[in-house]
LOMARBA-486312 format. One record per residue (C-alpha): residue in one letter; y, z, x. Coordinates in pm, whole numbers, plus 50000, padded with zeros to 5 digits. Each point is the difference from the previous one (the first is absolute). Example, Ala and Ser with C-alpha at 12.3 -4.5 7.8 and 13.67 -1.06 7.14 Angstrom:
<rs>
A495505078051230/S503444993450137/
</rs>
This chain:
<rs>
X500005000050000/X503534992550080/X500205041650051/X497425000650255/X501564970050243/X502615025750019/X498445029850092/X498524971750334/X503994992150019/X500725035350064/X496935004250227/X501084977650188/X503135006250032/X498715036450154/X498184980250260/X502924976750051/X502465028450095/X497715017750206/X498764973250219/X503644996250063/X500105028450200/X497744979350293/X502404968849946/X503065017350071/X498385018050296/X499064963850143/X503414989649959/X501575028750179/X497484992750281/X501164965850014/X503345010750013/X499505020650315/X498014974550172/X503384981649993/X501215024250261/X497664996750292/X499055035150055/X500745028849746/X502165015150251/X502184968149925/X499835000049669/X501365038949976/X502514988850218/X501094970849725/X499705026949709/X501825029650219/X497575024349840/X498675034450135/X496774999950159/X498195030449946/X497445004150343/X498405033149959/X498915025749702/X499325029850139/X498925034949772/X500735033650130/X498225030649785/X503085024249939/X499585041749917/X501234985149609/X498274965349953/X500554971850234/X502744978250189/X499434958949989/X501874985750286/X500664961149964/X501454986950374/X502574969849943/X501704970650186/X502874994849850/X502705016249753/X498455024449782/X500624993849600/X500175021349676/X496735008849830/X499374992749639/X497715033949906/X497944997349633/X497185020649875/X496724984249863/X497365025549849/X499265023250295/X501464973750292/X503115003550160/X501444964950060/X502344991350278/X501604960950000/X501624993050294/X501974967949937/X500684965750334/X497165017350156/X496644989150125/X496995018550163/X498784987050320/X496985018450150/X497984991750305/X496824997849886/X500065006049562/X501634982349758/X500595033949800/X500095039250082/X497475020249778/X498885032950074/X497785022449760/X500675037049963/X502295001850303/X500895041049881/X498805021849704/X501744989149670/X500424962250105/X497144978749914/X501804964350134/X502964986950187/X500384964250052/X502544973950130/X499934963749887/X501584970750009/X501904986949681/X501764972150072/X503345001750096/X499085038150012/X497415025750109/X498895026349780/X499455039850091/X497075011349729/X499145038850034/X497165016649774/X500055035249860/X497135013549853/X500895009849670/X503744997149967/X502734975850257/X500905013450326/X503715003550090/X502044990250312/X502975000850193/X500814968950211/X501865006450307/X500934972550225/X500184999950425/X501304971650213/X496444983049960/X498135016549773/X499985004849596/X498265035249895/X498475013649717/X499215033650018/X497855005149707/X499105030149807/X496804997149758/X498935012049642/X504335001649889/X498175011149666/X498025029050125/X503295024250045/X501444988949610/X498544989849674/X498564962050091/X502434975449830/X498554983549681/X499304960850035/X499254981049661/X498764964750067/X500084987849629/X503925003949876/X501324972250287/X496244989850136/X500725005550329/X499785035350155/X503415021449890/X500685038549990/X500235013749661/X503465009550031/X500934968350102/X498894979149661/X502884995249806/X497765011849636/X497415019649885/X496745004550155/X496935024449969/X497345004550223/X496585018549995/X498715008650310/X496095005250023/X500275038050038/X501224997249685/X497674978049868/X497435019650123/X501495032949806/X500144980249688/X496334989249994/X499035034650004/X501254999249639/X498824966549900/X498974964950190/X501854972849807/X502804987850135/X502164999749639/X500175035050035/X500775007750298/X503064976049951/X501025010049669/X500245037550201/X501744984850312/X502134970049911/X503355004949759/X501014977249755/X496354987549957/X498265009049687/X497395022649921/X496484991150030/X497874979649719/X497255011449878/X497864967950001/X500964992450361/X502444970749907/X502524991550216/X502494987349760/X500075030849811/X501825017250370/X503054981750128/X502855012150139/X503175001749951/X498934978949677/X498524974250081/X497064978350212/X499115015950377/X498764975150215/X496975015050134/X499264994150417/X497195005850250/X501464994650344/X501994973049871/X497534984349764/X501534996949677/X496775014349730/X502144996649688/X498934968649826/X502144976549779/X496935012949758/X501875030050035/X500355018649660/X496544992649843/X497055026050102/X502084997750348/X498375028050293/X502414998050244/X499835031050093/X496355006350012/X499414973650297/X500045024350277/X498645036050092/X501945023250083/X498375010450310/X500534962950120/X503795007549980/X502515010650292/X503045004349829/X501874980949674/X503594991050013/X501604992249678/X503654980649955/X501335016349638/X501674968349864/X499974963849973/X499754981650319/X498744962650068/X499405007250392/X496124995149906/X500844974749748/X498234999049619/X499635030849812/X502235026250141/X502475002849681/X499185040749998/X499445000650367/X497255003150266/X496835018750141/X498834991950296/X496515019650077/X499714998250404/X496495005450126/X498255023750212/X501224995450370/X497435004350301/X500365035950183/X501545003150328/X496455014550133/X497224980650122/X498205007749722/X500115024849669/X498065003949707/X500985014549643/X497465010549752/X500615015349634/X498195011649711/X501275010349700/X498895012849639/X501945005049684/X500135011949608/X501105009249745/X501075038349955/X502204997749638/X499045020249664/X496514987349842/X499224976750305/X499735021050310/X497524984750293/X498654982549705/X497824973550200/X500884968449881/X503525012550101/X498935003550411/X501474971950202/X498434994750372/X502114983950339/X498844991550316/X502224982250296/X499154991950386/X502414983450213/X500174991050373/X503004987750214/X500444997850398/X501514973150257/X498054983750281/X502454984050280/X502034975049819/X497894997949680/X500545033749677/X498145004449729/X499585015949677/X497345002749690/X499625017349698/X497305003349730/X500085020549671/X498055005749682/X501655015149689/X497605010349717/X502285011349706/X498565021149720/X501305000649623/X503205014749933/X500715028049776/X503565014449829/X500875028449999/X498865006449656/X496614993450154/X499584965649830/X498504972050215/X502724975350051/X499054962149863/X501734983150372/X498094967050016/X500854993950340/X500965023750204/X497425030749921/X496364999750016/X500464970450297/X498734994250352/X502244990250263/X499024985350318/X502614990650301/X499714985550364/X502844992550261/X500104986150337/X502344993250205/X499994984650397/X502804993650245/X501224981950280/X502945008150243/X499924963750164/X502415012650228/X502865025650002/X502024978849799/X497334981649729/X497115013549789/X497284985349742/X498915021349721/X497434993549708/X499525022349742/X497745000949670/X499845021749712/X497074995749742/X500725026649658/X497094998149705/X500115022549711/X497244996449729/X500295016149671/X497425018649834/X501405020849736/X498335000449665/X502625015849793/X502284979949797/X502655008549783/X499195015949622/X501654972749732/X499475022949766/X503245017650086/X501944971149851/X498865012449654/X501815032850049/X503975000949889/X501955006450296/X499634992950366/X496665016250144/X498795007950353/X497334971050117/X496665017049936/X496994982650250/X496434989349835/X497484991950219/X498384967149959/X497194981950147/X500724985250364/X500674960649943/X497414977450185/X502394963950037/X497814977150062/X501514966850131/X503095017250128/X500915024550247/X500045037349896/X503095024849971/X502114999950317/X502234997350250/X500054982950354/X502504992650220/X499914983950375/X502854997750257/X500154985650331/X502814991750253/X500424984750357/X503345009350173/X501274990150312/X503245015450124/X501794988250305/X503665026350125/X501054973650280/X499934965149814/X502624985750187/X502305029549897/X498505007949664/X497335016249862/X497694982649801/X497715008949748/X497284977249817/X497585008349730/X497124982549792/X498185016749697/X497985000149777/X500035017349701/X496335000049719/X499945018149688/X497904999449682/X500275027149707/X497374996949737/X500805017149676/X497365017449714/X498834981549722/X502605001549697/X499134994249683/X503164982949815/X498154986849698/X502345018549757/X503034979550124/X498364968349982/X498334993450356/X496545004550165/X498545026850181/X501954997650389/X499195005450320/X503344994050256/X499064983250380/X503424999650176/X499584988450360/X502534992650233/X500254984250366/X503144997850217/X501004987550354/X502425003250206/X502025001750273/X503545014550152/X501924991750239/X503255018950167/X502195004150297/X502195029150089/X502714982650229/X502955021750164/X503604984349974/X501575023150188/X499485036150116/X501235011649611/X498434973149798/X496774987849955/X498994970149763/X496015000949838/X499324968949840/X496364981949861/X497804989349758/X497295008049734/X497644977849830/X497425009349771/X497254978749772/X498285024949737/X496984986849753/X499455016249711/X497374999749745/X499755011049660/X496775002549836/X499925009649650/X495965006549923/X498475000249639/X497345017449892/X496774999749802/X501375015649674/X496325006249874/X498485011350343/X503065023850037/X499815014049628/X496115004550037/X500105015650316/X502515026949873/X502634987250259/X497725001550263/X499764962150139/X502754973650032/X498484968250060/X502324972150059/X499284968849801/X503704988950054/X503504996050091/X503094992350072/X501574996850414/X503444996850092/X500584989950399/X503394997750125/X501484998650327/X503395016550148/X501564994850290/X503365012850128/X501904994650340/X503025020950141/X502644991050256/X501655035150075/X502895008250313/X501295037050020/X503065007650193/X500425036850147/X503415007050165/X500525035150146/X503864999249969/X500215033450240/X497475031050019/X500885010749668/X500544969749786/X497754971349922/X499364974949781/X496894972549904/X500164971849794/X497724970449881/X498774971249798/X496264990649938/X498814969949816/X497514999649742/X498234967749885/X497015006249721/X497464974849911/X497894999749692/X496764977649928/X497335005849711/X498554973149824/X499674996249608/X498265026949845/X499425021649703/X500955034649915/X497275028449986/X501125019349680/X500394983049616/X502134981649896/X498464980250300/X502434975350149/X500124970250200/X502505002250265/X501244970950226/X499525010450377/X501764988350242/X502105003950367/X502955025549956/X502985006150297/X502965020450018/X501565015550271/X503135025150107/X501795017950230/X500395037650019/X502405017750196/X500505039550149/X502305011150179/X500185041450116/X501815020350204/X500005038150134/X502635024150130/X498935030450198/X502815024549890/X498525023750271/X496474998250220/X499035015249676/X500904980049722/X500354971449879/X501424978949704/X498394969349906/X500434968149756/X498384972349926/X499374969149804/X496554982349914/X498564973249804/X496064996249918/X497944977849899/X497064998749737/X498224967649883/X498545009349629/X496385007649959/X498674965949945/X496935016949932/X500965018949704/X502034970249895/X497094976949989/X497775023549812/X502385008449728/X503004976550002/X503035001549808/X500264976449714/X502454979650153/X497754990050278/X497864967349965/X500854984950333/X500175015650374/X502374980850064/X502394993949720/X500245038749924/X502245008250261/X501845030149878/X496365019549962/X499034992550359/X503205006150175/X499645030550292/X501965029449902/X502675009250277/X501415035650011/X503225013850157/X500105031850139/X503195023750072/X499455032350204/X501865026750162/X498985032150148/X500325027550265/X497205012650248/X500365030150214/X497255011150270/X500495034550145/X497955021550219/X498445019749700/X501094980149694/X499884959749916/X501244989149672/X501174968449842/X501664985449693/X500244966349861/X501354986849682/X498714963149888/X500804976449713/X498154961549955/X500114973449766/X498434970349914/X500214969049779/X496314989549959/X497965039649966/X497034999849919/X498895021449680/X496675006249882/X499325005349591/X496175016149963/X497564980449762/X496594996549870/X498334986950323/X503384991750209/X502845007150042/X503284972949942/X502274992550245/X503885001549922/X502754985150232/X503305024549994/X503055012250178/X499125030850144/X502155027850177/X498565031750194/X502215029450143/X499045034550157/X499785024550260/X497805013250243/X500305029950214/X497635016850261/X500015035150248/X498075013350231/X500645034150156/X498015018750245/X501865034849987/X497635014350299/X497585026150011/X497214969949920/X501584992849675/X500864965249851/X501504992749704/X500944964349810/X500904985049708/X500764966549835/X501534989749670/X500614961449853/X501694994649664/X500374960949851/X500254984749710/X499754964649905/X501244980149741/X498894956249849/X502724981849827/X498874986549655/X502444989249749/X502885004850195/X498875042149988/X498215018850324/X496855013849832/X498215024850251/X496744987850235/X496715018049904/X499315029450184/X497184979350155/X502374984450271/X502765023849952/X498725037450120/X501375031349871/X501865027550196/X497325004050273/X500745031550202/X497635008650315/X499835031450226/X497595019550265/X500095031150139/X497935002350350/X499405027150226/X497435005650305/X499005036749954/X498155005350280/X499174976250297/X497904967749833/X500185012449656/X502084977149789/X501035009049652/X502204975849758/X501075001449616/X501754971649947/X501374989149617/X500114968749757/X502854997249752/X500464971749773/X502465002649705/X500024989149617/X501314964849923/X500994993349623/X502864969550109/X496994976949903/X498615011249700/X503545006449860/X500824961150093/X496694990749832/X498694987650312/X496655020050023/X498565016549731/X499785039250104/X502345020750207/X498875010950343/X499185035650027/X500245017050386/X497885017650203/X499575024350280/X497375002750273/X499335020650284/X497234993650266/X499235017350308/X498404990250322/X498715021050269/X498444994150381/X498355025350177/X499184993250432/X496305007249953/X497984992650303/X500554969050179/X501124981849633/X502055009149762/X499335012449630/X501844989649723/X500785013449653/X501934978249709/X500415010849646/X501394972649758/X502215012349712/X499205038350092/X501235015549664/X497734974149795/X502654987049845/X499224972449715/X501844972350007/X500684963549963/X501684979350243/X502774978049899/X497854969350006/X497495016649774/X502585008849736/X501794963950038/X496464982649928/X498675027949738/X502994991349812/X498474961549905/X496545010050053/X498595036749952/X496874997650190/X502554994450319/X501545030549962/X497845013750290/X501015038050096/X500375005850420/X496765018450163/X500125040449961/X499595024450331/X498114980450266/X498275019150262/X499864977250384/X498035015050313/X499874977350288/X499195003650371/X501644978950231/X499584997250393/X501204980950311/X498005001050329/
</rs>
């Protein structure tokens, strides 16, 4: 297909700028073979030749000596991750017998220090261990020195570096918006509590909603609207991105290193980042030569009427390795989740069809390369597969009682499917990345992925509104690739500019069933004897340049553009659900350009005002589109105004302070957009409805750690949201917008390696909906309170969770939203939960 020529376009286009690398290098050797002898040829250019490196161990770190002919010039001094980077500008190295200085571990704290040629430059590249060294450069008649001091961090608090707000490696306090990031300590304190990743986000991350019951992602967004999900890059949010989406059940959580989140629209990863983005960075490989990690793990329930009941007990085990050899690292990870029923705390089993009573298997592996001090090869892959086994379903019978009941579970036969895959979810990532830090000046950084992932659905039976008995196939299968270069203007600017491409194929398989078979069977045997597929491809490329200009040491600004062209193909077809329609397929395009542009004051070396201005992109879910379209589309490609992308603008201001003992921030946001995208519930699926939308709030966070072991911490987000329909703003459902959500913890280490930590969930009523007529009950609030404790015990660690601790019953905001059009999805939240797990490192 026309989609696929240009995901080889883009390949090669990789390859192309890559292999120019060697080109230019064979045209700067031709160059100097113009002068006879190089000594010539530095005579021509009037360049400093740099003749000796020499390293002298020092009682605080080390001194690098380089010797010089010639008039010394100014060093240009950056920071990359944990290297200290020295360009030294008209200046060449020229050693007797090596084209380049490297020397491994020349003092305790510094792993590397290299010289290089660059061109019309050489480049001074020191190593830290964990955090960048620091230097003072002195100068002598004939010799530039850098007397280096390692591990800067290990005196103060390590500076914060977020990769995923700019892409490129920037201290927190530097990006001009909000960011959050979960570190894996804290990752690893949340699991004690529970092991999917909505929760620990929902506990973690303001502005982003609180967690669904059924595990769908488009029930959580932040700030109001779509996240775009990452894996180290790889985008995992589909354009099939509201119907039975998983996007955040593709990954373990012990395969995680840390998540960084951008609150707000931003395009800098192209589609789907209208509410903002996640980007889940995996495990990285241990500075040791080698370590192992092992952890086991049961858990319960412990509520009224359901206490260790033994359906209820859940069982976890994890092992992971990670180590270096030489020039090569290394890291793998393998877990098995077995999840029992759950209960409320009522003590009635709770009717989740896919997220209780489920087992979940995970693998990750990951290998690298450091080529050479300045280039390294990575590959990575990520396999997540969850099968469902729960035999509860939700009682019907509720729907015959007046007012709106609590979702009561039946148990039913297991279903045999028989022609068709069974309950599930899989998802597969992989990734190849090559970075390069002296590309002729720049640093460059290439990617190619691939992205498979296939949710299959239970067997529904929608004879009453007219259609067969349905079982849902949704597969999907993306590549591709990224491209970008971080190239310094100047000493205070820097310009990063690239390209994306990605091809995704998705099908939709729409399975009937054998009515008889199924009704004398009792439910217990779908047998396909028919269908109805849907295959379409999408494709999207980005052209993006970013602009960073430190105007001084307290003021800087960023600005940029990025290019978005989308591409549509599906041939005719015919929707799954009656009225059946035919629907003229056909090759769709549109494209745009969104803008940012941010800046950041540093009142102080402690605060900091910030503002900034973002647009974001989101195609429409084709997928949902096709399925169920709107009256008013026949044609793909007449229809237009259905198909168009929705493109948000974002406003933001705020304030972030980072003391010694206390770090706060506070942000105030408001976006609109032309094109929203509403969805109205129905019978089997929902419509979609094309609106001006508008979205305001604010988010605040703290963090103080008074002393005497304590820590302390809260966050709060208030929004509201509003859809223009006859010329009146008429409030979004509660099911995008959240509620006053209030979070808080309380943590204290009471005696050396015992850990104990209460920490809170508030979320408020919303009536602004109901009153408008927008969803059909009001939304009641809740309160929980969990607490999580880790005890040194041996050579491992043991760890206690309790989930809602005062078995509290509840329904979360999704729950009530959905309950409201259909009782039996009024599901209440779990009850107490008891966790035990064991965790070591050797």
């Amino acid at each position: 297909m026309e989609q696929r020529s240009h995901f080889l376009v883009a390949i090669a286009s990789i390859v192309s700028v890559i292999s120019t690398q060697s080109i230019h290098a064979e045209e700067l050797s031709t160059l100097q073979q113009n002068a006879s002898t190089v000594t010539e040829w530095l005579a021509q250019s009037q360049v400093v030749q740099v003749t000796k490196v020499e390293l002298n161990p020092t009682s605080v770190g080390l001194q690098v000596i380089l010797h010089t002919v010639g008039e010394i010039p100014t060093s240009i001094i950056s920071v990359v991750d944990n290297t200290l980077i020295a360009d030294i500008p008209n200046a060449v190295l020229v050693l007797p017998d090596t084209e380049q200085f490297q020397a491994t571990n020349p003092t305790s704290g510094i792993t590397s220090v290299s010289v290089t040629n660059l061109g019309d430059r050489i480049r001074l590249a020191i190593a830290g261990q964990t955090t960048p060294p620091v230097a003072e450069v002195s100068t002598t008649d004939r010799e530039l020195i850098f007397s280096v001091t390692p591990e800067a961090g290990t005196a103060e608090e390590p500076i914060e570096i977020v990769v995923t707000a700019t892409r490129t490696a920037e201290a927190v306090q530097n990006v001009p918006r909000s960011v959050t990031i979960i570190n894996r300590d804290q990752i690893e304190q949340q699991t004690t509590l529970r092991r999917d990743l909505q929760d620990i986000l929902a506990q973690t991350v303001p502005g982003l909603g609180d967690v669904s019951p059924d595990g769908n992602t488009f029930s959580q967004q932040l700030r109001g609207r779509r996240v775009q999900i990452l894996i180290d890059g790889v985008p995992i949010k589909s354009n099939l991105s509201t119907v039975q989406a998983r996007d955040y059940r593709s990954i373990a959580p012990d395969a995680i290193e840390r998540i960084e989140i951008v609150r707000g629209p931003t395009a800098i990863y192209g589609d789907g980042g209208t509410g903002g983005v996640i980007n889940i960075i995996t495990r990285q490989a241990s500075e040791e030569q080698f370590t192992s990690t092992a952890e086991i793990g049961i858990d319960a329930a412990a509520g009224e009427g359901s206490f260790l009941t033994g359906d209820s007990f859940s069982n976890y085990l994890e092992y992971g390795f990670s180590g270096n050899e030489g020039i090569v690292d290394f890291v793998f990870n393998i877990s098995r989740n077995n999840v029992g029923s759950f209960f409320d705390a009522q003590g009635d089993r709770i009717p989740f069809e896919s997220i209780a009573d489920t087992e979940i298997f995970n693998v990750f592996g990951k290998v690298g390369v450091n080529l050479n001090s300045q280039q390294r090869l990575q590959v990575s892959i990520n396999h997540y597969n969850e099968s469902e086994n729960s035999t509860v379903r939700p009682d019907e019978s509720i729907l015959d009682i007046p007012g709106i009941q609590k979702a009561q579970g039946i148990t039913v036969p297991d279903v045999e499917f028989i022609g068709v895959p069974g309950r599930g979810n899989r998802n597969t990532v992989a990734s190849l990345n090559y970075t390069n830090d002296a590309f002729f000046g720049s640093q460059l950084q290439g990617q190619l992925y691939y992205r498979s992932n296939s949710r299959r659905s239970d067997a529904f039976d929608f004879r009453d509104f007219g259609d067969p008995i349905q079982q849902q196939v949704f597969d999907k299968e993306q590549w591709g690739a990224r491209l970008q270069m971080q190239t310094p203007v100047s000493q205070a600017v820097s310009l990063l500019w690239g390209a994306d491409y990605s091809n995704e194929n998705i099908q939709l398989d729409f399975n009937f069933g054998d009515a008889a078979e199924f009704d004398n069977t009792q439910g217990r045997v779908f047998r396909r004897v028919g269908g109805i597929s849907i295959p379409y491809d999408f494709s999207n490329l980005g052209l993006f340049a970013q602009l960073q200009w430190d105007l001084s040491d307290r003021w800087l600004i960023s600005g940029g553009a990025r290019y978005e062209r989308f591409n549509l193909s599906v041939d005719d077809f015919q929707t799954p659900f009656v009225p059946y329609r035919n629907i003229t397929g056909g090759d769709l395009s549109f494209d745009d350009l969104a803008l940012n542009l941010g800046t950041l004051y540093r009142v102080t070396n402690a605060v900091s005002l910030f503002a900034n201005f973002a647009q974001g992109f989101s195609a429409p879910d084709f997928g949902r589109l096709l399925q169920g379209p709107p009256d008013e589309l026949t044609s793909i490609e007449d229809d237009i105004n259905v198909t168009q992308p929705q493109k948000v603008d974002n406003y933001e201001i705020g304030v972030r302070g980072e003391w010694k003992n206390v770090q706060l921030s506070l942000a105030g946001f408001y976006n609109e957009s032309e094109l929203g995208t509403r969805l109205i519930p129905g019978a089997a699926l929902a419509e979609i409805v094309r609106v001006p939308e508008r979205i305001y709030g604010v988010e605040a966070t703290i963090d103080w750690q008074p002393g005497g072991n304590w820590q302390l911490g809260s966050t709060i987000t208030w929004q509201e949201g509003e859809f223009e329909e006859d010329d009146e703003f008429l409030a979004i459902t509660s099911e995008r917008i959240s509620p006053l959500k209030l979070t808080a913890y309380v943590e204290h280490e009471t005696l050396p390696g015992w850990n104990n930590r209460l920490q809170l969930l508030l979320i408020g009523d919303r009536t602004r909906a109901f009153t408008d007529g927008t969803e059909e009950v009001p939304i009641s609030g809740y309160i929980t309170l969990d607490y999580i404790g880790s005890i040194q015990l041996g050579a491992g660690t043991l760890n206690i969770g309790i989930e809602n601790l005062l078995n509290e019953q509840y329904f979360p905001v999704a729950s009530q939203y959905l309950g409201g059009f259909y009782e039996p999805d009024n599901i209440a939240a779990r009850g107490r939960t008891l966790r035990v797990g064991y965790r070591i490192a050797w």
